[in-house]
NUSE-801453 format. One line per field, with one value per residue: residue number from 1; x, y, z of N, C-alpha, C, CB in turn; residue in three letters. Coordinates in steps of 0.1 Angstrom, whole numbers. Last residue first. Glycine has a CB too. Layout:
REM NUSE-801453
seq: (NUM, ...) $
n.c1: (X, ...) $
n.c2: (Y, ...) $
n.c3: (Z, ...) $
ca.c1: (X, ...) $
ca.c2: (Y, ...) $
ca.c3: (Z, ...) $
c.c1: (X, ...) $
c.c2: (Y, ...) $
c.c3: (Z, ...) $
cb.c1: (X, ...) $
cb.c2: (Y, ...) $
cb.c3: (Z, ...) $
type: (ala, ...) $
//
This chain:
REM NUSE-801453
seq: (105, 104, 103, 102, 101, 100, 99, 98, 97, 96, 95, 94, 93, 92, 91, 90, 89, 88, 87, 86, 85, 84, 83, 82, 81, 80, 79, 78, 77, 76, 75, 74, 73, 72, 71, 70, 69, 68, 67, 66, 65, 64, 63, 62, 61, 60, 59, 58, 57, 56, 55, 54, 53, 52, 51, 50, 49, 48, 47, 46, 45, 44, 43, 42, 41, 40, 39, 38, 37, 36, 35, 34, 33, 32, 31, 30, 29, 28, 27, 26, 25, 24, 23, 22, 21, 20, 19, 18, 17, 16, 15, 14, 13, 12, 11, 10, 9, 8, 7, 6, 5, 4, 3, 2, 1) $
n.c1: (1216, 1183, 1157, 1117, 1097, 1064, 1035, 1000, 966, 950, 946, 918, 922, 907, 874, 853, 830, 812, 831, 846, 836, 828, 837, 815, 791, 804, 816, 793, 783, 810, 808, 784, 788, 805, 792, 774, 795, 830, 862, 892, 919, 953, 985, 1022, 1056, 1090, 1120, 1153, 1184, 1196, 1172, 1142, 1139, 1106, 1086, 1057, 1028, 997, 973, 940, 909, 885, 894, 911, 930, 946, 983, 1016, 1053, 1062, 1061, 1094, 1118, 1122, 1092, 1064, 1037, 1003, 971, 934, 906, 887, 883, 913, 935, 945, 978, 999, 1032, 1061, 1095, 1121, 1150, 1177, 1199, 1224, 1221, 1221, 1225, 1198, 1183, 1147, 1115, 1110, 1134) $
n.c2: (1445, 1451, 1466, 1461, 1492, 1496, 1480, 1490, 1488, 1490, 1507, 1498, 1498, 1530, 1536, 1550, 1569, 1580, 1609, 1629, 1657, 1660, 1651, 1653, 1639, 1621, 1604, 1593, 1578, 1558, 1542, 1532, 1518, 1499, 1484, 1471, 1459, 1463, 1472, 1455, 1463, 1455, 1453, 1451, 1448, 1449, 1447, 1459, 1448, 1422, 1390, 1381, 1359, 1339, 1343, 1328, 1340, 1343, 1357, 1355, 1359, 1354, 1334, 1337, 1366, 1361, 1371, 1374, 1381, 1399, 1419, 1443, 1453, 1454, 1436, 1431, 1412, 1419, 1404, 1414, 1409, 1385, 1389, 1401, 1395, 1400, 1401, 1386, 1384, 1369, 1364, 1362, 1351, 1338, 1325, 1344, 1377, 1408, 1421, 1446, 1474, 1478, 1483, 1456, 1431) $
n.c3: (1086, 1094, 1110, 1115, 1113, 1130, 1121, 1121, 1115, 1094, 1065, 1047, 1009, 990, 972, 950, 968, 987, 992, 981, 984, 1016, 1040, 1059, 1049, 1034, 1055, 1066, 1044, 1041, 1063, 1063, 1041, 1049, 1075, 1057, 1030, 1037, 1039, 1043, 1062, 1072, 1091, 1088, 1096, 1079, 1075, 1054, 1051, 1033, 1029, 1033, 1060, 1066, 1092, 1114, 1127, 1147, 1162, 1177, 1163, 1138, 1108, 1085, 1072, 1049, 1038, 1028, 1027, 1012, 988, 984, 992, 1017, 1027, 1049, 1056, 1061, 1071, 1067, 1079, 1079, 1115, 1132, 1162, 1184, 1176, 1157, 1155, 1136, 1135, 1108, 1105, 1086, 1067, 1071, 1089, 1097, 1130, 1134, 1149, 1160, 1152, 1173, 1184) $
ca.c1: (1225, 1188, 1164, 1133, 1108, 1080, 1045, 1014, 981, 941, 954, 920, 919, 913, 884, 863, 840, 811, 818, 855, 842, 816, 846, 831, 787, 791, 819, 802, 781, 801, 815, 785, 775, 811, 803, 767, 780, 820, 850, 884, 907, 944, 970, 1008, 1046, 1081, 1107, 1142, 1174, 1196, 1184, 1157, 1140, 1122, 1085, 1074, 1038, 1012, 975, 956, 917, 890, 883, 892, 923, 936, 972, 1004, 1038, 1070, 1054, 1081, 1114, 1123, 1112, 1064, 1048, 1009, 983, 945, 915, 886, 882, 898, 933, 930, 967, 990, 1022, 1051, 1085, 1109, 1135, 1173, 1183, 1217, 1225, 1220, 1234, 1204, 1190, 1163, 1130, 1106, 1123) $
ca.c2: (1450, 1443, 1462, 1455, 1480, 1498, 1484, 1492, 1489, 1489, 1504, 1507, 1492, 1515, 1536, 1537, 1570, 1566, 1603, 1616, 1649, 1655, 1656, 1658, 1650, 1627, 1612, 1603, 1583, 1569, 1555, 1544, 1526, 1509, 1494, 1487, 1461, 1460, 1476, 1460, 1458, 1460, 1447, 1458, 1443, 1454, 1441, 1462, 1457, 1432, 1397, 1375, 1372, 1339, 1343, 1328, 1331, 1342, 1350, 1356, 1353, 1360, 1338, 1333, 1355, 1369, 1360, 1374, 1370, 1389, 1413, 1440, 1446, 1463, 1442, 1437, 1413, 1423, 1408, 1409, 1415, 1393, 1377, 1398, 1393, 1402, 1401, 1394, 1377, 1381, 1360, 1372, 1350, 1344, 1317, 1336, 1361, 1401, 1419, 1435, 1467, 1476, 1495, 1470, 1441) $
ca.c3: (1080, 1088, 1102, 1121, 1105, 1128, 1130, 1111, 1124, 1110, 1076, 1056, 1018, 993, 985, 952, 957, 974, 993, 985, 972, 999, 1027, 1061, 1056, 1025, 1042, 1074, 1045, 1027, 1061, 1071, 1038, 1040, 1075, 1063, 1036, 1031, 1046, 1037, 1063, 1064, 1086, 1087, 1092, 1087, 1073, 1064, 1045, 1043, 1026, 1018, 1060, 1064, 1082, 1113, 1114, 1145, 1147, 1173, 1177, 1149, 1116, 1082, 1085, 1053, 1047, 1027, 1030, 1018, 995, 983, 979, 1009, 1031, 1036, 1058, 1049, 1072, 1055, 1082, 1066, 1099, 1129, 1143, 1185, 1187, 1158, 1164, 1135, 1140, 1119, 1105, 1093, 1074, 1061, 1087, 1088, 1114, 1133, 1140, 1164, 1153, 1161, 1186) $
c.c1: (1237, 1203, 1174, 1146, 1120, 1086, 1058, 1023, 989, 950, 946, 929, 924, 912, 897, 872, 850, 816, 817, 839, 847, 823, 837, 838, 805, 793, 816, 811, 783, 794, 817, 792, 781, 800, 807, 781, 779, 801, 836, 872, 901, 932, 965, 996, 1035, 1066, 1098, 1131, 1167, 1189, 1186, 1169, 1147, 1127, 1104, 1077, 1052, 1017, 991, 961, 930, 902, 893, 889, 909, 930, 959, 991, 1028, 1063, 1062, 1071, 1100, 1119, 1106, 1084, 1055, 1028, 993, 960, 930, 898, 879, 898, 917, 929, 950, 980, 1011, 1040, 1072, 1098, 1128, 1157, 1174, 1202, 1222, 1224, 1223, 1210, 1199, 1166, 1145, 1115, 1121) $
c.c2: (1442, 1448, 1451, 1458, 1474, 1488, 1489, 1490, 1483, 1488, 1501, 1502, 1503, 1508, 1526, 1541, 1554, 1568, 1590, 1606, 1634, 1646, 1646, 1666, 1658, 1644, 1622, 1610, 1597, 1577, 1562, 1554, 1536, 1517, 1505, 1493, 1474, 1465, 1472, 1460, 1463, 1454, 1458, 1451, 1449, 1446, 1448, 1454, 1461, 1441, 1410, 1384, 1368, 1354, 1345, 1334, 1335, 1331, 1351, 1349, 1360, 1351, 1348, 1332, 1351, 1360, 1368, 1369, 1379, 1378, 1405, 1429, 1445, 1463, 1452, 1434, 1416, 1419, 1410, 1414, 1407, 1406, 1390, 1394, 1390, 1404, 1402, 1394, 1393, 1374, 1370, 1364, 1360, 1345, 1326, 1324, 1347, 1387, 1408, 1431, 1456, 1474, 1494, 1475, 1450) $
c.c3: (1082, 1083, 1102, 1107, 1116, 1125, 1125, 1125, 1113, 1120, 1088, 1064, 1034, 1009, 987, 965, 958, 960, 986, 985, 972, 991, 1017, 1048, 1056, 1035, 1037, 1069, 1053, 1035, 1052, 1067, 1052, 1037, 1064, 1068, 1044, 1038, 1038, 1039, 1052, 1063, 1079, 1087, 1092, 1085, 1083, 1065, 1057, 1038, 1039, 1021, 1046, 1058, 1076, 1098, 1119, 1134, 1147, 1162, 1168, 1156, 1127, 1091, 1086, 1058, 1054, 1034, 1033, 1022, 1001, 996, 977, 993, 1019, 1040, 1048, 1058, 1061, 1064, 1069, 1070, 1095, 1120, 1143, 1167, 1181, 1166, 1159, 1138, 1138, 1120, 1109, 1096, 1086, 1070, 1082, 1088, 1109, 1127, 1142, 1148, 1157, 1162, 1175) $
cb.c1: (1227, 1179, 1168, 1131, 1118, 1087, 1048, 1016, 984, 931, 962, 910, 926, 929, 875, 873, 851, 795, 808, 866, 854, 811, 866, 841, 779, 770, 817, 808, 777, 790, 824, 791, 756, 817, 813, 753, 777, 824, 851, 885, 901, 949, 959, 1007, 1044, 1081, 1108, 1136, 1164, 1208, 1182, 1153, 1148, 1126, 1073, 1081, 1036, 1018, 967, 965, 917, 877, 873, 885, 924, 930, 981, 1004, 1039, 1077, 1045, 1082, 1119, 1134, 1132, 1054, 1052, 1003, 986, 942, 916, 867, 867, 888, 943, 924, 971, 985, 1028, 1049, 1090, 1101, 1130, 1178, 1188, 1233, 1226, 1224, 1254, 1200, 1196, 1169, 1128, 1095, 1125) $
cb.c2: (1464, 1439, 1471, 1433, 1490, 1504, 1472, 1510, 1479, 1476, 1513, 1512, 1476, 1517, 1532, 1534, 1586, 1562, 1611, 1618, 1655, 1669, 1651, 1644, 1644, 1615, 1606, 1598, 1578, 1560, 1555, 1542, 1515, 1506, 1488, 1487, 1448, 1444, 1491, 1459, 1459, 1461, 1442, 1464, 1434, 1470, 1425, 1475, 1449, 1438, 1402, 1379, 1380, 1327, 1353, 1308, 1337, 1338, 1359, 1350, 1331, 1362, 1323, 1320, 1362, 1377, 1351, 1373, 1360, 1394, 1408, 1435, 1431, 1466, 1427, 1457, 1404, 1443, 1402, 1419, 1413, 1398, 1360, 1407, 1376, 1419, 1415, 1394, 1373, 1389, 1358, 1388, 1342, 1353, 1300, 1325, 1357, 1407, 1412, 1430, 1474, 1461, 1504, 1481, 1448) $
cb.c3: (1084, 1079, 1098, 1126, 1091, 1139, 1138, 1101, 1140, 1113, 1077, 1062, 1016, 990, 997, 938, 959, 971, 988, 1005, 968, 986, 1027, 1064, 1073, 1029, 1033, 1082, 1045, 1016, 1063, 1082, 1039, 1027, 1075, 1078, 1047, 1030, 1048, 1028, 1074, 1054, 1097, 1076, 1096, 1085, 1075, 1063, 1034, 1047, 1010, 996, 1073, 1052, 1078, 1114, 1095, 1159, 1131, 1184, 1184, 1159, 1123, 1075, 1100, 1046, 1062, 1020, 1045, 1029, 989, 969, 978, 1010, 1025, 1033, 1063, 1041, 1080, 1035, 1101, 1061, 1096, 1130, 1135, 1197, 1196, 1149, 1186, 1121, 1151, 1112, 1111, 1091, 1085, 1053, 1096, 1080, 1115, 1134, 1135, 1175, 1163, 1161, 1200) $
type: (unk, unk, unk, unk, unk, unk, unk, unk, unk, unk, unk, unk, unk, unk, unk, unk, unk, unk, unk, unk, unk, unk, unk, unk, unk, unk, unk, unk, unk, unk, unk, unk, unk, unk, unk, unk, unk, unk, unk, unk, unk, unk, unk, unk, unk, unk, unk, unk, unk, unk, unk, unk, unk, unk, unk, unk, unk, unk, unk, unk, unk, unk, unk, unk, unk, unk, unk, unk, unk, unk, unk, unk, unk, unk, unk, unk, unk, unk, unk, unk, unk, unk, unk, unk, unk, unk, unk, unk, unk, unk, unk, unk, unk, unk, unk, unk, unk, unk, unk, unk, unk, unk, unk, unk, unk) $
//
């Protein structure tokens, strides 16, 4: 489960289920190192991978969306009215969930 710890054991895995995965939503399976797997869903529904753990540490996983067409015109604009300076300024991508790290030890 999120947030437990676990010993460490050569072939080890995480499983990682995504509920209600939307298209053009990007999942990120990150350790301590970095990218672990990558994948941006070409359409709606669930989305589950298996992914191999490299070592001790931590994994955790995230989505991210990037906001195109009249989505990013809104939120330029709700901008405009909140925090001017920010307004149709380059943006990055927008966490859409994050879970807590399983570790590893």
């Amino acid at each position: 489960m999120v947030g437990d710890t676990i010993s460490y054991a050569e072939g080890a895995i995480v499983k990682v289920k995504v509920k209600r995965f939307k298209k053009g939503q990007t999942l990120f399976v990150r350790d301590q190192e970095g990218i672990l797997y990558e994948y941006t869903a070409k359409k709606s529904g669930d989305y589950e991978v298996e992914v191999p753990v490299r070592g001790k540490g931590f994994v955790r996983a995230e989505t991210k969306q990037t906001y195109r067409g009249f989505k990013k015109l809104l939120i330029n604009v709700v901008l405009y009215f909140m925090i001017r300076e920010q307004a149709f300024k380059p943006h990055p991508d927008y966490c859409t969930a994050l879970c807590n790290p399983i570790y590893f030890d």
